[in-house]
KETOR-566441 format. One record per residue (C-alpha): x, y, z; residue number from 1; residue in one letter; chain. Coordinates in steps of 0.02 Angstrom, whole numbers, plus 50000, padded with zeros to 5 digits. Example, Ala and Ser with C-alpha at 12.3 -4.5 7.8 and 13.67 -1.06 7.14 Angstrom:
BEGIN
NODE     xx     yy     zz    k  r  c
NODE  50615  49775  50390    1  a  A
NODE  50684  49947  50357    2  s  A
***
This chain:
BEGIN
NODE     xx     yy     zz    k  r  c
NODE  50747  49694  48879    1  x  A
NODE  50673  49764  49035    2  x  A
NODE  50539  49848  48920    3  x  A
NODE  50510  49671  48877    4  x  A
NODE  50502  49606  49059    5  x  A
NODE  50381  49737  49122    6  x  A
NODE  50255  49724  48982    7  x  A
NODE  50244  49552  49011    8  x  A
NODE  50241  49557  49189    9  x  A
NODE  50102  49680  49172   10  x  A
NODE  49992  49577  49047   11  x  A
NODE  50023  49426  49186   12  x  A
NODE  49941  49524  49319   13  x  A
NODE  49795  49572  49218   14  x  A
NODE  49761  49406  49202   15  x  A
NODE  49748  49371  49388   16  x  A
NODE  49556  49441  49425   17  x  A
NODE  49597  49411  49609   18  x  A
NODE  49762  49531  49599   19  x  A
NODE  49650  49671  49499   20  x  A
NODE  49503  49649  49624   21  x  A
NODE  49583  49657  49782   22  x  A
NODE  49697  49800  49722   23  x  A
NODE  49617  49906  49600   24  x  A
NODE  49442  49872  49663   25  x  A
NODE  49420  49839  49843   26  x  A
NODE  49481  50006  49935   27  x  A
NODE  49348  50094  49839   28  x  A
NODE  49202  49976  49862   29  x  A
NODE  49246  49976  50031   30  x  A
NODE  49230  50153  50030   31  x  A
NODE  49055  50142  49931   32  x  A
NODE  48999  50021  50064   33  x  A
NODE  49044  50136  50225   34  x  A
NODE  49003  50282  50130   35  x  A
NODE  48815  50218  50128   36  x  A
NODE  48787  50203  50298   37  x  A
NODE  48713  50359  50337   38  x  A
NODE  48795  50375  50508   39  x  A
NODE  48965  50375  50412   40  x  A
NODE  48914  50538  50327   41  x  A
NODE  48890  50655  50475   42  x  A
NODE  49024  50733  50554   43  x  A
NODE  49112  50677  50711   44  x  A
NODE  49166  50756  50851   45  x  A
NODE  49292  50638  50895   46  x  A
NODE  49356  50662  50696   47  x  A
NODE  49417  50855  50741   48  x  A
NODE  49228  50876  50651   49  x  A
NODE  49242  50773  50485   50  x  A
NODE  49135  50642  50443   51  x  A
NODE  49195  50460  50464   52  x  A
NODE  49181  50441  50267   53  x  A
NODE  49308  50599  50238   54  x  A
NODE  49437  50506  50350   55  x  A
NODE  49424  50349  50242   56  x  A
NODE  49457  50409  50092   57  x  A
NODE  49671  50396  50149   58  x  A
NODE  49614  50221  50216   59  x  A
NODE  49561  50175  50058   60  x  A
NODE  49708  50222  49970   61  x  A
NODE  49829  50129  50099   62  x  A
NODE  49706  49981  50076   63  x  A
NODE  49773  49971  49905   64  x  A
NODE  49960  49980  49949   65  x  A
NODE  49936  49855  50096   66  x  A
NODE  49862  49709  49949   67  x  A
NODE  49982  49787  49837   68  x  A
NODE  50139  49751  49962   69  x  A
NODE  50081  49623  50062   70  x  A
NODE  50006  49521  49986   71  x  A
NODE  49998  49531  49781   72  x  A
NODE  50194  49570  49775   73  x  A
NODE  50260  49433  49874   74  x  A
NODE  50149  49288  49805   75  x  A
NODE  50211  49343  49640   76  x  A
NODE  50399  49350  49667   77  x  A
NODE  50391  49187  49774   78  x  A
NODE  50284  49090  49624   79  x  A
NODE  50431  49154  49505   80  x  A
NODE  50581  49106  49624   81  x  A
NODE  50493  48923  49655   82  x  A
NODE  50425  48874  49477   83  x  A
NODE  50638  48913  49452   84  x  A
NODE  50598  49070  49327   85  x  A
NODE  50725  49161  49420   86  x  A
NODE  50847  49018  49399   87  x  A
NODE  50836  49015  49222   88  x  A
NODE  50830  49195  49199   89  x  A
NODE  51010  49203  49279   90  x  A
NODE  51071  49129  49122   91  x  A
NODE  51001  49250  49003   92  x  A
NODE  51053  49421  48972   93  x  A
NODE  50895  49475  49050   94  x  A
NODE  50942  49487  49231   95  x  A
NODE  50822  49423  49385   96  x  A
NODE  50834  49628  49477   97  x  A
NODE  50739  49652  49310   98  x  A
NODE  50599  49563  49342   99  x  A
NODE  50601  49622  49520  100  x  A
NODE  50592  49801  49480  101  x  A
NODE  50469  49759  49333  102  x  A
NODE  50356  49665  49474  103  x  A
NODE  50378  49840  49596  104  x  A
NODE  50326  49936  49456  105  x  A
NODE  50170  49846  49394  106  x  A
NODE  50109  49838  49572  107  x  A
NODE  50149  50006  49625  108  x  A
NODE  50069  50083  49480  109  x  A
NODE  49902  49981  49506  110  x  A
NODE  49907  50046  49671  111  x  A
NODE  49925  50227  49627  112  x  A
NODE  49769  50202  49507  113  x  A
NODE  49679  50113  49659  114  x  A
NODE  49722  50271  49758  115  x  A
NODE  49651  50391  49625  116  x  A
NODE  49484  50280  49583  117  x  A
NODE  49474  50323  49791  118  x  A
NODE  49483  50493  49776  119  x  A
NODE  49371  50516  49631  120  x  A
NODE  49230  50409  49695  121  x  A
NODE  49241  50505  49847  122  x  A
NODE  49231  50670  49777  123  x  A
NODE  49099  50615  49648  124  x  A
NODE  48986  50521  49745  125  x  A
NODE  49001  50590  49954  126  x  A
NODE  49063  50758  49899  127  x  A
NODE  49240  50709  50004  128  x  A
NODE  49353  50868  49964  129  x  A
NODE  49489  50837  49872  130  x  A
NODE  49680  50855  49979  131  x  A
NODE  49688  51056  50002  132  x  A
NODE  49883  51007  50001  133  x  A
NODE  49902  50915  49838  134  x  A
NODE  50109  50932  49859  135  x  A
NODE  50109  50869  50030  136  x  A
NODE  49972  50744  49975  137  x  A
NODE  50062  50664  49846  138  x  A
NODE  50255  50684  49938  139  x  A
NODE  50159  50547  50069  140  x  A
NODE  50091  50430  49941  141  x  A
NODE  50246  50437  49852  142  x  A
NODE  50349  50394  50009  143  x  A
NODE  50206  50264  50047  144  x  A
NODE  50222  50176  49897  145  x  A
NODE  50405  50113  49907  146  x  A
NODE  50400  50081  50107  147  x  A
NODE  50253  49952  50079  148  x  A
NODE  50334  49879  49917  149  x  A
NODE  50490  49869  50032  150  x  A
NODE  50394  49769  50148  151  x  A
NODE  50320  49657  50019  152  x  A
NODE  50508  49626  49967  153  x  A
NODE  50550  49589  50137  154  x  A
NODE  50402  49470  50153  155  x  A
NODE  50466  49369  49998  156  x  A
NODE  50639  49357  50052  157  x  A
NODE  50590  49262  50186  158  x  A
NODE  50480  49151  50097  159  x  A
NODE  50531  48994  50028  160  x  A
NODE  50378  48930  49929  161  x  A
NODE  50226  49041  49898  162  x  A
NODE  50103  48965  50035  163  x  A
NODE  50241  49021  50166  164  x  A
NODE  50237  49184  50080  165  x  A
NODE  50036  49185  50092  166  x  A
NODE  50065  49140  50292  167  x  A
NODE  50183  49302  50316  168  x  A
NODE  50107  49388  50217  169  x  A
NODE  49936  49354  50332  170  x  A
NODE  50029  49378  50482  171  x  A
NODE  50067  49541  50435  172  x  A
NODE  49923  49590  50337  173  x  A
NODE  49808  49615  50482  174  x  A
NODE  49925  49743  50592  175  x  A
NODE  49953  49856  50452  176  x  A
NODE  49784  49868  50422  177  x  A
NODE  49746  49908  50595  178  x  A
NODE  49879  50028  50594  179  x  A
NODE  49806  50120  50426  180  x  A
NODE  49661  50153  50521  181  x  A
NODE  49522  50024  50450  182  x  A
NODE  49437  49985  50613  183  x  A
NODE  49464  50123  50707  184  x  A
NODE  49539  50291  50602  185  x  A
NODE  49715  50364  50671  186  x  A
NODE  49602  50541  50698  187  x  A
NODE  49505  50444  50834  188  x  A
NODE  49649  50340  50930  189  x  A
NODE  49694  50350  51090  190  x  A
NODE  49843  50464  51121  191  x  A
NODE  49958  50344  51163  192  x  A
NODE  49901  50205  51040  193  x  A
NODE  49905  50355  50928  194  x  A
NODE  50101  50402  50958  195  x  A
NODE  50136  50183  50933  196  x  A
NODE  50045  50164  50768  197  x  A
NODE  50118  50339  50712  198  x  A
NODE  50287  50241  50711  199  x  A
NODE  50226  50100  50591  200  x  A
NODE  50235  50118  50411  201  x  A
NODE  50072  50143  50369  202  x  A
NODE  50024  50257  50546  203  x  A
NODE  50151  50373  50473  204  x  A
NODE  50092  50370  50307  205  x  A
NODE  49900  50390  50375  206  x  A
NODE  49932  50534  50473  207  x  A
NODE  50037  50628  50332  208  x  A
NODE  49888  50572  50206  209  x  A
NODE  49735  50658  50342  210  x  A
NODE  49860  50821  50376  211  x  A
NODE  49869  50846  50205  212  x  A
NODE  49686  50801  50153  213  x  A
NODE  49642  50935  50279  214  x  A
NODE  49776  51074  50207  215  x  A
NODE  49919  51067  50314  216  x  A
NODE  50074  51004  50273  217  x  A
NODE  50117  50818  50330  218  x  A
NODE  50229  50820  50472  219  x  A
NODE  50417  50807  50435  220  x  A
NODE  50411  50673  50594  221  x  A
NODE  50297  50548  50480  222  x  A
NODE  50362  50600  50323  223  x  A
NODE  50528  50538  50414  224  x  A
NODE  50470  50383  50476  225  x  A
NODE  50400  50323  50301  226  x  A
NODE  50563  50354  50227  227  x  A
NODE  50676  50262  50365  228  x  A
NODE  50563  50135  50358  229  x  A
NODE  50604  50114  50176  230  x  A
NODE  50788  50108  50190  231  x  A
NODE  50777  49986  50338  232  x  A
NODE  50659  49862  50240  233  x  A
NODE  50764  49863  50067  234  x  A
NODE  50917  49860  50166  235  x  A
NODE  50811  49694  50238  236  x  A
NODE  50764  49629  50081  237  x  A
NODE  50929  49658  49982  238  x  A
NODE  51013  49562  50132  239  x  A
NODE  50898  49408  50123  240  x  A
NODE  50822  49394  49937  241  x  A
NODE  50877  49245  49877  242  x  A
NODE  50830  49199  49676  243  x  A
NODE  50847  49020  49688  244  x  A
***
């Protein structure tokens, strides 16, 4: 049965262009577009000596977990809950967590395909090395993954109809992006504004995504923070889901 539920949750997204676009497709044209200013390919002091488009690759990929969570995730859970597919699912053997984890599935696996079209492009087109620490690389966007699906959950627990979703979703859209490093790249922060965002989900994850890009090991502190981060927002969302 859940089989069932996640192939057809699956074949639902691929029929929203928007979802695909915005998720799959966006981080790396963004990428593509910075990459060709030429400014964006020399190095920078204030980068510790990499160019601008090396320390956008991890934007990119958090790009595609912030749509993914934000803003993709809750839209869909909230349309199910208020077209009363949750409702009626309560009465079938096929339980409503079902489609839930399907939905976390579907959109974290898109996102992890965003991430890698990132990294390709990047390699292939601006020569952006590959992470020298694959392990520690992947340990962050594994941790990344369930702290902003966590937040998406949150997001759709408290959202009663999907444009209230779309509001919070907004609201909180914006700040995580700024905190990923889109306008202005952790690397080049202030100290102290550096030490604040560091704290957010997606500072942490940022920083442990550049340390290991560059070969070190992400530190245990953001590592840390990604996972209690996690377990505070699906504590959050298992509190306040509601199906109907």
């Amino acid at each position: 049965m859940n089989t069932a539920v996640l192939r057809t949750e699956f074949r639902l997204f691929r029929r929203e262009p928007a979802a695909v676009f915005w998720i799959f497709l966006f981080p790396t044209l963004l990428l593509v577009v910075l990459g060709s200013i030429p400014s964006f390919r020399d190095t920078d002091t204030s980068l510790g000596g990499l160019r601008p488009i090396d320390a956008y690759v991890p934007v990119a990929v958090l790009i595609a977990l912030i749509m993914s969570g934000v803003q993709s995730l809750p839209q869909a859970l909230t349309g199910h809950r208020e077209r009363g597919i949750l409702r009626r699912m309560s009465l079938t053997p096929v339980r409503p967590s079902a489609l839930l984890f399907a939905q976390m599935v579907v959109q974290g696996v898109v996102a992890l395909a965003s991430a890698l079209l990132a990294l390709v492009v990047g390699r292939l087109v601006f020569d952006v090395r590959l992470p020298e620490q694959p392990a520690g690389y992947l340990l962050a966007l594994v941790l990344a993954v369930p702290a902003a699906l966590a937040l998406g959950s949150v997001v759709s627990a408290l959202s009663r109809t999907t444009k209230i979703a779309s509001a919070i979703g907004s609201a909180v859209f914006f700040p995580m992006m700024f905190c990923a490093g889109v306008w202005l790249p952790v690397q080049a922060m202030p100290h102290t504004m550096a030490r604040v965002v560091g704290l957010t989900p997606f500072g942490s994850a940022a920083r442990a995504l550049g340390e290991a890009a560059a070969g070190h090991w992400p530190g245990w502190i953001h590592l840390g923070v990604l996972a209690v981060w996690t377990i505070l927002l699906t504590a959050g969302a298992a509190r306040w889901f509601r199906w109907e």
